[in-house]
PABADREN-865540 format. One record per residue (C-alpha): residue number from 0; residue in three letters; x, y, z. Coordinates in nm, 3 decimals, always signed. Layout:
N
<NUM,ALA,<X,Y,Z>>
...
REM end
This chain:
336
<0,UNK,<+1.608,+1.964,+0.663>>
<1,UNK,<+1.769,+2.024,+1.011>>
<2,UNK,<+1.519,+2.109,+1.274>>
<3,UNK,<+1.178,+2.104,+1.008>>
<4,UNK,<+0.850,+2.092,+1.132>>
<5,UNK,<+0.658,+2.076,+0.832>>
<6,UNK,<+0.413,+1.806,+0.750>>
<7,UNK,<+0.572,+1.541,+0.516>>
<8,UNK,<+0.410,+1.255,+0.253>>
<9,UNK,<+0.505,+1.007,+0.063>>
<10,UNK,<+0.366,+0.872,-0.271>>
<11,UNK,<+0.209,+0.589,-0.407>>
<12,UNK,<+0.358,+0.230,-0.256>>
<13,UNK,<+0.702,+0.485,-0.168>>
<14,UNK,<+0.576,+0.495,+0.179>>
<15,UNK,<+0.902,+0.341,+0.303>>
<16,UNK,<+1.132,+0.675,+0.207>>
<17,UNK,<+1.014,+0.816,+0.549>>
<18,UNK,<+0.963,+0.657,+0.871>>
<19,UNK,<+0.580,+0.619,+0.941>>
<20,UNK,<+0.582,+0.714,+1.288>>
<21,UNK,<+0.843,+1.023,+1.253>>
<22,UNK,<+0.602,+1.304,+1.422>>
<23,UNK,<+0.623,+1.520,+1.052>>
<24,UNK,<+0.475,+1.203,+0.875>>
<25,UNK,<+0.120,+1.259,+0.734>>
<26,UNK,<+0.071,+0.976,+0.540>>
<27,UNK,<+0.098,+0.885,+0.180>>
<28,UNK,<-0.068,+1.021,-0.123>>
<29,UNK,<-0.186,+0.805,-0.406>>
<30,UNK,<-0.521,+0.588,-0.499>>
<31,UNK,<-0.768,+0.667,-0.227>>
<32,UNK,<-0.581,+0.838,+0.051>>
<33,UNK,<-0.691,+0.950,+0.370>>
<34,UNK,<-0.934,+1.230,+0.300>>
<35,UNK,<-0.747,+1.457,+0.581>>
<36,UNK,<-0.451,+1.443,+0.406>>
<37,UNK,<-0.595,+1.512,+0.018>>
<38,UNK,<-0.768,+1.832,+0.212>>
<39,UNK,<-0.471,+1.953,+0.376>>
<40,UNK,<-0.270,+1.940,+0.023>>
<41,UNK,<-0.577,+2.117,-0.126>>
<42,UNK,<-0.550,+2.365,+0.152>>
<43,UNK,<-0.156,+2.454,+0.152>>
<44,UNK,<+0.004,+2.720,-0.002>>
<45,UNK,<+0.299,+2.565,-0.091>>
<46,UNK,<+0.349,+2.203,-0.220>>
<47,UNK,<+0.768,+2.074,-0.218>>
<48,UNK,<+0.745,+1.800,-0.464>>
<49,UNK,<+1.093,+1.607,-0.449>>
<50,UNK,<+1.194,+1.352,-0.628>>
<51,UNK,<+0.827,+1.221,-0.793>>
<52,UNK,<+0.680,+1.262,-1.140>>
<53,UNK,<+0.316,+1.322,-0.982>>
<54,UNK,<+0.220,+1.087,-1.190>>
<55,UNK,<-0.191,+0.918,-1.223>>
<56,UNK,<-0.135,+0.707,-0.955>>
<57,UNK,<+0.056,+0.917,-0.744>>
<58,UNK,<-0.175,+1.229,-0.722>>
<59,UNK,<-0.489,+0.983,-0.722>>
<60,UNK,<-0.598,+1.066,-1.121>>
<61,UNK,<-0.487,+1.384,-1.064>>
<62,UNK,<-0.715,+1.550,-0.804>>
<63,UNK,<-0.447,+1.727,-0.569>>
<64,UNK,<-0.314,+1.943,-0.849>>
<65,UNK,<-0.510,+2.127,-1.077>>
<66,UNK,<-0.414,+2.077,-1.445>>
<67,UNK,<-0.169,+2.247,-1.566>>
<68,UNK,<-0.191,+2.542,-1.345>>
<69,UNK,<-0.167,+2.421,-0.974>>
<70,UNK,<-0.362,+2.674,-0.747>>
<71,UNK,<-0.107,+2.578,-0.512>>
<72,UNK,<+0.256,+2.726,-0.543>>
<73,UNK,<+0.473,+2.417,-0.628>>
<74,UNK,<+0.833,+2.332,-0.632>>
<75,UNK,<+0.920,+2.034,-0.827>>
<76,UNK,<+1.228,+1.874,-0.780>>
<77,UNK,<+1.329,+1.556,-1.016>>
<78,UNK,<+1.597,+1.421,-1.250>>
<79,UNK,<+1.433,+1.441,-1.540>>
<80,UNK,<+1.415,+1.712,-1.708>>
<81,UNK,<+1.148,+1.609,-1.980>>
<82,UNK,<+0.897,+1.553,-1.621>>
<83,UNK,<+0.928,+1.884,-1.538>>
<84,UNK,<+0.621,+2.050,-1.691>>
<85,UNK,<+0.521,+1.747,-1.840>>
<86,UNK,<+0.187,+1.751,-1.632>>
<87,UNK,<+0.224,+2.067,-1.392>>
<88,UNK,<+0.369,+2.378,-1.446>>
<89,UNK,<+0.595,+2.429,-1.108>>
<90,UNK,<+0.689,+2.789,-0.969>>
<91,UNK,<+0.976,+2.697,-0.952>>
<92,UNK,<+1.117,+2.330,-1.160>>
<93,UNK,<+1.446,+2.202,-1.039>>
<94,UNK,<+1.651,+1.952,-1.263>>
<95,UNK,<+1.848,+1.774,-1.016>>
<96,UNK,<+1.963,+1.416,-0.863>>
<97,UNK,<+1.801,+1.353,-0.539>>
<98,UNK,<+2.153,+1.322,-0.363>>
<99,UNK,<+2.261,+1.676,-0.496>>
<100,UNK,<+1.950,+1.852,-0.423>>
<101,UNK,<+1.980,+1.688,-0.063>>
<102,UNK,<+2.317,+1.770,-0.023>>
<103,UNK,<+2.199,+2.129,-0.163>>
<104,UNK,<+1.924,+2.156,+0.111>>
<105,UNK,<+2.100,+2.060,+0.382>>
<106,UNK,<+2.394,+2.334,+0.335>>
<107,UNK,<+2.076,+2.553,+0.357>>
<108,UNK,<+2.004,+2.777,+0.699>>
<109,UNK,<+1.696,+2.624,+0.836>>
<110,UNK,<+1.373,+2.750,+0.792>>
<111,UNK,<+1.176,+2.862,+1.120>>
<112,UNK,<+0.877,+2.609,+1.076>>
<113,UNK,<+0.782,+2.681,+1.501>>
<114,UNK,<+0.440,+2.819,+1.327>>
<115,UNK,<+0.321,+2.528,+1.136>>
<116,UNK,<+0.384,+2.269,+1.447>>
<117,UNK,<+0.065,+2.256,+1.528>>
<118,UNK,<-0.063,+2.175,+1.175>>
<119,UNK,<+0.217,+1.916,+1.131>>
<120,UNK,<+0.151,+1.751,+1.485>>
<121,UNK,<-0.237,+1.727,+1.382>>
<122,UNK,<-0.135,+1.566,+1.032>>
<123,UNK,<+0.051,+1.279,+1.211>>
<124,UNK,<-0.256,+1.253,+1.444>>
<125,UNK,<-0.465,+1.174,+1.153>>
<126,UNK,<-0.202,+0.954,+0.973>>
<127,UNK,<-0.208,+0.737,+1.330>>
<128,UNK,<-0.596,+0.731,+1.356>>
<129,UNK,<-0.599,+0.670,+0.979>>
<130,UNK,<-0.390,+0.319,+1.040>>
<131,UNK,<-0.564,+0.209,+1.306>>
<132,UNK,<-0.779,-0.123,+1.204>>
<133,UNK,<-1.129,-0.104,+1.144>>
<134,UNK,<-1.397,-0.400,+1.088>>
<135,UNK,<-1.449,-0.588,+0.792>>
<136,UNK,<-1.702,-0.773,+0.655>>
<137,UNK,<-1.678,-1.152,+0.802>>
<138,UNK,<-1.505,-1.345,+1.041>>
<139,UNK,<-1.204,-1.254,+0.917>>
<140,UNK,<-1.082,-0.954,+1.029>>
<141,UNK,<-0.768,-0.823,+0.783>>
<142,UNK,<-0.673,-0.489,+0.940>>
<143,UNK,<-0.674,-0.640,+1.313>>
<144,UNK,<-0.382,-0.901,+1.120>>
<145,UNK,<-0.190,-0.661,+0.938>>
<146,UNK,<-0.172,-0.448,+1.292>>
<147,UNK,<-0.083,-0.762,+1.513>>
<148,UNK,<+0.167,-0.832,+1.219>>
<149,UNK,<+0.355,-0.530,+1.226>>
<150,UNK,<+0.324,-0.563,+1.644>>
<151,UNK,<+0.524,-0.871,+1.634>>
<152,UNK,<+0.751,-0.816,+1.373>>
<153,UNK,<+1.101,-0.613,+1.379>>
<154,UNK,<+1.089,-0.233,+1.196>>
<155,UNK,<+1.330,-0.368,+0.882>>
<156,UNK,<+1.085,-0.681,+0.790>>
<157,UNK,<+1.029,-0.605,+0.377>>
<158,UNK,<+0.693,-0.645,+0.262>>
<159,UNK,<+0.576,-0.683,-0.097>>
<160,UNK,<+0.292,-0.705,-0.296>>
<161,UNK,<+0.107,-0.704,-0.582>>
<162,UNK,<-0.171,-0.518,-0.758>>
<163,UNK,<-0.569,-0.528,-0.652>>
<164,UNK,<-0.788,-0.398,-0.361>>
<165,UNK,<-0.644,-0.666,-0.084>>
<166,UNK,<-0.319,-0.424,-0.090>>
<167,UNK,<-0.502,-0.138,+0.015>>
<168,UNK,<-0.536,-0.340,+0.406>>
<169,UNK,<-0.094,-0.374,+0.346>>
<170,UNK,<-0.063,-0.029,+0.268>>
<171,UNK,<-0.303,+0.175,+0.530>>
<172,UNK,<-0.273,-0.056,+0.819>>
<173,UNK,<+0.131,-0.138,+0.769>>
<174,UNK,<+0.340,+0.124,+0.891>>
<175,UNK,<+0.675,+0.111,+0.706>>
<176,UNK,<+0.960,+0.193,+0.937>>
<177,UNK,<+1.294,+0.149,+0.709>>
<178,UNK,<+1.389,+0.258,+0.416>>
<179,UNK,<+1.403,-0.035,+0.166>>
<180,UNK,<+1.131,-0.241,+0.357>>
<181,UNK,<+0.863,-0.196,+0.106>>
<182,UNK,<+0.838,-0.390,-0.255>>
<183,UNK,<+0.546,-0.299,-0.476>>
<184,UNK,<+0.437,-0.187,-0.864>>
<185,UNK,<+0.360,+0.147,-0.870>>
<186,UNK,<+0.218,+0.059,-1.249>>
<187,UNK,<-0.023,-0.174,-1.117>>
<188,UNK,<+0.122,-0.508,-1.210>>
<189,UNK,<-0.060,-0.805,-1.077>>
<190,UNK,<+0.130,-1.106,-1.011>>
<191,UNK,<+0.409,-0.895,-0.825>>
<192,UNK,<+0.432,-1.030,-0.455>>
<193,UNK,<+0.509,-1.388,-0.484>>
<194,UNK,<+0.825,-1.304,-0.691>>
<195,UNK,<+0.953,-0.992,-0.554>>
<196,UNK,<+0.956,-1.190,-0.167>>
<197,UNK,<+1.157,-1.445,-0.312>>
<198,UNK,<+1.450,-1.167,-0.465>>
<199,UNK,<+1.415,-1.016,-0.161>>
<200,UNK,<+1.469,-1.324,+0.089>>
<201,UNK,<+1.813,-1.426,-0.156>>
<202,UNK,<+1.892,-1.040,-0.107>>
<203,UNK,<+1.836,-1.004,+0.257>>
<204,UNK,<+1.846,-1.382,+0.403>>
<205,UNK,<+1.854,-1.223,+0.759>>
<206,UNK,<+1.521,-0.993,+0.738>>
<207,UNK,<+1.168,-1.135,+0.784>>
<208,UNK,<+0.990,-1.096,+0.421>>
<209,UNK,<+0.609,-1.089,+0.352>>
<210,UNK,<+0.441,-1.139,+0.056>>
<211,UNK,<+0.090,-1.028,+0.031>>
<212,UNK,<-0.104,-1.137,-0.272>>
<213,UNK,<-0.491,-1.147,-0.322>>
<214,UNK,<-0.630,-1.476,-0.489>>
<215,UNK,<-0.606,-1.354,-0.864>>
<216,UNK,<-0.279,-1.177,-0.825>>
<217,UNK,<-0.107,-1.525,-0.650>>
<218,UNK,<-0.219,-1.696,-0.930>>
<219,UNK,<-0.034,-1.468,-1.218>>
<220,UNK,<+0.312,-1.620,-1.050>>
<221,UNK,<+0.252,-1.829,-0.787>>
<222,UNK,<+0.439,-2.114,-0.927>>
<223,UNK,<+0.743,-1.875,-0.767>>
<224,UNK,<+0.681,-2.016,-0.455>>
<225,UNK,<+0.876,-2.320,-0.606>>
<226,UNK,<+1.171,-2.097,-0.585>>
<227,UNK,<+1.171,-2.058,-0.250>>
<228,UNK,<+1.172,-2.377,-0.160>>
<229,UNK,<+1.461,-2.531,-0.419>>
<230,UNK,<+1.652,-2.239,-0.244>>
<231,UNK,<+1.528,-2.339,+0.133>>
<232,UNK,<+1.426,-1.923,+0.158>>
<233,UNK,<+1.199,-1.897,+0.398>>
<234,UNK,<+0.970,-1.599,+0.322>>
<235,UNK,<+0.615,-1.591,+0.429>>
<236,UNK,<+0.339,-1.614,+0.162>>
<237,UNK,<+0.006,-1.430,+0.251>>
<238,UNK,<-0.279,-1.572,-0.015>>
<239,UNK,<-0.573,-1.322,+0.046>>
<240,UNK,<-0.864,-1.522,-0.121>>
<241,UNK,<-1.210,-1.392,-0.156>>
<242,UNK,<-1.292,-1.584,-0.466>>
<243,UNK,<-1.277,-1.276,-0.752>>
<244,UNK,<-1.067,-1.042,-0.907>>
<245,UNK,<-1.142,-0.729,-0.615>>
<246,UNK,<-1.073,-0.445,-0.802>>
<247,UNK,<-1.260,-0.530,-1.155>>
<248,UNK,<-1.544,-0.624,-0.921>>
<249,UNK,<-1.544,-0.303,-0.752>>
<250,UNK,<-1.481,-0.132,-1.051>>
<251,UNK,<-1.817,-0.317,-1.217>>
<252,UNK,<-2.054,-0.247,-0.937>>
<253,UNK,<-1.953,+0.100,-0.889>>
<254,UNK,<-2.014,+0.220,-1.314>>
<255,UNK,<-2.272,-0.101,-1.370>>
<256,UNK,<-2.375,-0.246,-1.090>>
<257,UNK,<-2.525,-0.585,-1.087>>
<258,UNK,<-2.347,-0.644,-1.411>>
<259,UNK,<-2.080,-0.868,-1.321>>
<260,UNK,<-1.851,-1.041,-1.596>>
<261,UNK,<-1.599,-1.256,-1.555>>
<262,UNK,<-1.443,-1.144,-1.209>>
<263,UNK,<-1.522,-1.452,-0.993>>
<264,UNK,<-1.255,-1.718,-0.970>>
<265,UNK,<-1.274,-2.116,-0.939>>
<266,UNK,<-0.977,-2.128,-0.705>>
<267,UNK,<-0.744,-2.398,-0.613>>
<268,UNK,<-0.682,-2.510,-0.256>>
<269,UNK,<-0.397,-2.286,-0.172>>
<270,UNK,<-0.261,-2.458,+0.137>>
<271,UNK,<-0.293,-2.764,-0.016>>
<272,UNK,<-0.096,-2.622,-0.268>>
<273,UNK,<+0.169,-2.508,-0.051>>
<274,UNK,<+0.209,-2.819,+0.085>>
<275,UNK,<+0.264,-2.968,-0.278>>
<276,UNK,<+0.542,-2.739,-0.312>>
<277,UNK,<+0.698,-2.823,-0.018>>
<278,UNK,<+0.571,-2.513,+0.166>>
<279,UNK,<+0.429,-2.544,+0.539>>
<280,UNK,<+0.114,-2.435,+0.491>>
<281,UNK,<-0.151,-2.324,+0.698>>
<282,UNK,<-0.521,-2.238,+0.617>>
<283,UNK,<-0.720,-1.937,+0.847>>
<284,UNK,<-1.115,-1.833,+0.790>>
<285,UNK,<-1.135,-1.645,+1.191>>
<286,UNK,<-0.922,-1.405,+1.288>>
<287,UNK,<-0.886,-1.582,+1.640>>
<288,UNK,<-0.714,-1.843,+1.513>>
<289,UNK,<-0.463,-1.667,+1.252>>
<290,UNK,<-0.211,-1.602,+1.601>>
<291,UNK,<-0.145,-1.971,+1.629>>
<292,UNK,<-0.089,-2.023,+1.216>>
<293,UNK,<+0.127,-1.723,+1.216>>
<294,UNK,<+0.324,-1.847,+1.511>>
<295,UNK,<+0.359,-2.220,+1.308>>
<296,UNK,<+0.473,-2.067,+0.995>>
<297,UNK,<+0.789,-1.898,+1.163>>
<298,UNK,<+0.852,-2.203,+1.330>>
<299,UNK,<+0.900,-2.405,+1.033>>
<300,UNK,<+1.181,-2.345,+0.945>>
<301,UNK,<+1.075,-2.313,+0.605>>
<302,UNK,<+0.910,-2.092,+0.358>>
<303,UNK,<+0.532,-2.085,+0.434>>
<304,UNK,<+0.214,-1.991,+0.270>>
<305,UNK,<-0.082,-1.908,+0.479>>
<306,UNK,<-0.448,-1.846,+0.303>>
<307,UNK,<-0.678,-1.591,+0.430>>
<308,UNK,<-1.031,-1.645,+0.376>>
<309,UNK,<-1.187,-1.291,+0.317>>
<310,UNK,<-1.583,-1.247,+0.308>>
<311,UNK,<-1.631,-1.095,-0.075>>
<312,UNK,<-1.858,-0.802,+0.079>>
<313,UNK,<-1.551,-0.672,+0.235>>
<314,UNK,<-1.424,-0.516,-0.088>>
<315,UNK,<-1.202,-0.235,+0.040>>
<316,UNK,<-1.117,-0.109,+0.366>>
<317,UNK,<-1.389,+0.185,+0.324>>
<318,UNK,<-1.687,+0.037,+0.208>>
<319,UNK,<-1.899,-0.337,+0.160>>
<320,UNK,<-1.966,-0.491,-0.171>>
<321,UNK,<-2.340,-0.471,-0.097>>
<322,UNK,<-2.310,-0.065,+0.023>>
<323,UNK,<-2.110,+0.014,-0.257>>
<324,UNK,<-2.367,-0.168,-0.526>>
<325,UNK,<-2.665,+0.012,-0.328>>
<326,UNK,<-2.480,+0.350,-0.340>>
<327,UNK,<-2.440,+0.339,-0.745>>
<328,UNK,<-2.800,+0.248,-0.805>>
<329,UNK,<-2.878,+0.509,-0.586>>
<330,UNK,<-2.684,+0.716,-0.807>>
<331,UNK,<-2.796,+0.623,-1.127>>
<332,UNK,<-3.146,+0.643,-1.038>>
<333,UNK,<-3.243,+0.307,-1.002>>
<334,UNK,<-3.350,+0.000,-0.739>>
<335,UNK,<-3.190,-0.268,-0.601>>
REM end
């Protein structure tokens, strides 16, 4: 839309269909957003929904909208026409393609959106503060990597992932720049990362490529890193390991806290690992000395897997293992 001012998100794991630091970007909607942005969709009066089914994972379970009646006015635009009502009932459902109902908006006159600058300008504010890196538990410090990673690295590198709570330091800390840069299950499917990097390397030989997996999720299809190497792709591997599966943990000590079953992991050496595969392979527990295993790993030559040793308290980027157990107790009444 020619000359729009109005504030703009993007979905769950979508956040690529809209560069991150265009000043209308507000940030992305899906599990555990910023908390600015879920008010300000609680607060508008109207809510353009193109090209999304709103879907559990998309409107976070299904807080933004109210059920089936949004409070908010909403136009929904999408393909499908079976979506349309499915969940929400729109003001206004369009069945369209996304190309048609772009080319449709475009021959529109523009809208004069001069009174909502200030609300859009403040939205991108947030989004920026929101993706700046804050501590984690531990020496190792995964936000202050993921921002000196997307620092150093060109605006069309592709970066994929998997499912669990490691992703959630990829997807608030990353800021996608290109469309097309971002690979990652919107259905939750663990295992992901590993083998989506290595389609996208053969794809797009000349790009960097990322793959972020946490230590369960690399251990689904690791093996895939075999791939990579009969092919000589050179993709980066990212093995986040804090010895459990992140988000059953969190999911435990949050509804029975204390009671944890069958969530930690006996892990393999990783690099070691790596190198079996004929990976270069690096190994990094402090955050001052990921620059220089970073730096080796694009200097192989060669695909390259690099473990990250992250401190199990630091089980999301909002809140410690140990807080989050204390807060449920607190919450169900009982002691620590």
């Amino acid at each position: 839309m020619r000359d729009n001012r109005l504030a703009a998100a993007t979905t769950f794991r979508r956040q690529d269909r809209f560069d991150n630091l265009h000043p209308c970007y507000a940030g992305d909607l899906g599990i555990s957003p910023n908390p600015k942005l879920a008010a300000r969709v609680a607060a508008a009066d109207l809510v353009l929904v193109v090209g999304t089914r709103l879907g559990e994972a998309a409107s976070d379970g299904y807080k933004y909208l109210s059920v089936p009646r949004p409070e908010q006015k909403v136009i929904h635009a999408y393909p499908g026409a079976e979506e349309l009502g499915h969940v929400y009932q729109a003001d206004l459902p369009i069945n369209t393609g996304m190309p048609q109902f772009a080319a449709a908006v475009r021959a529109l006159e523009p809208i004069d959106s001069f009174r909502w600058v200030g609300a859009t300008e403040a939205a991108h504010r947030d989004y920026l503060d929101y993706s700046e890196p804050l501590p984690n538990p531990g020496a190792l410090q995964l936000a202050e990597i993921i921002a000196a990673l997307r620092q150093q690295l060109p605006p069309d590198t592709i970066v994929c992932n998997g499912a669990g709570n490691y992703s959630g330091w990829v997807h608030r800390f990353w800021r996608y720049r290109k469309y097309s840069s971002q690979l990652a299950p919107t259905s939750g499917s663990m295992g992901y990362g590993v083998p989506a990097a290595v389609a996208a390397t053969i794809v797009h030989p000349d790009r960097p490529v990322l793959s972020f997996s946490g230590d369960g999720c690399f251990l689904m299809n690791g093996q895939e890193i075999a791939t990579a190497a009969q092919y000589a792709l050179k993709p980066i591997f990212f093995v986040i390991n804090n010895g459990m599966y992140g988000t059953i943990r969190m999911h435990q000590e949050r509804e029975y806290p204390t009671r944890v079953s069958g969530t930690t992991l006996t892990n393999p050496d990783f690099a070691a690992l790596g190198r079996a595969y004929g990976l270069h392979s690096e190994k990094v527990e402090r955050t001052e000395d990921f620059a220089g295993a970073f730096a080796r790993a694009r200097q192989s030559g060669r695909a390259a897997l690099v473990e990250l040793r992250l401190d199990p308290e630091a089980i999301s980027t909002r809140i410690s293992l140990s807080r989050l157990r204390e807060s449920s107790l607190a919450q169900q009444g009982a002691k620590p």
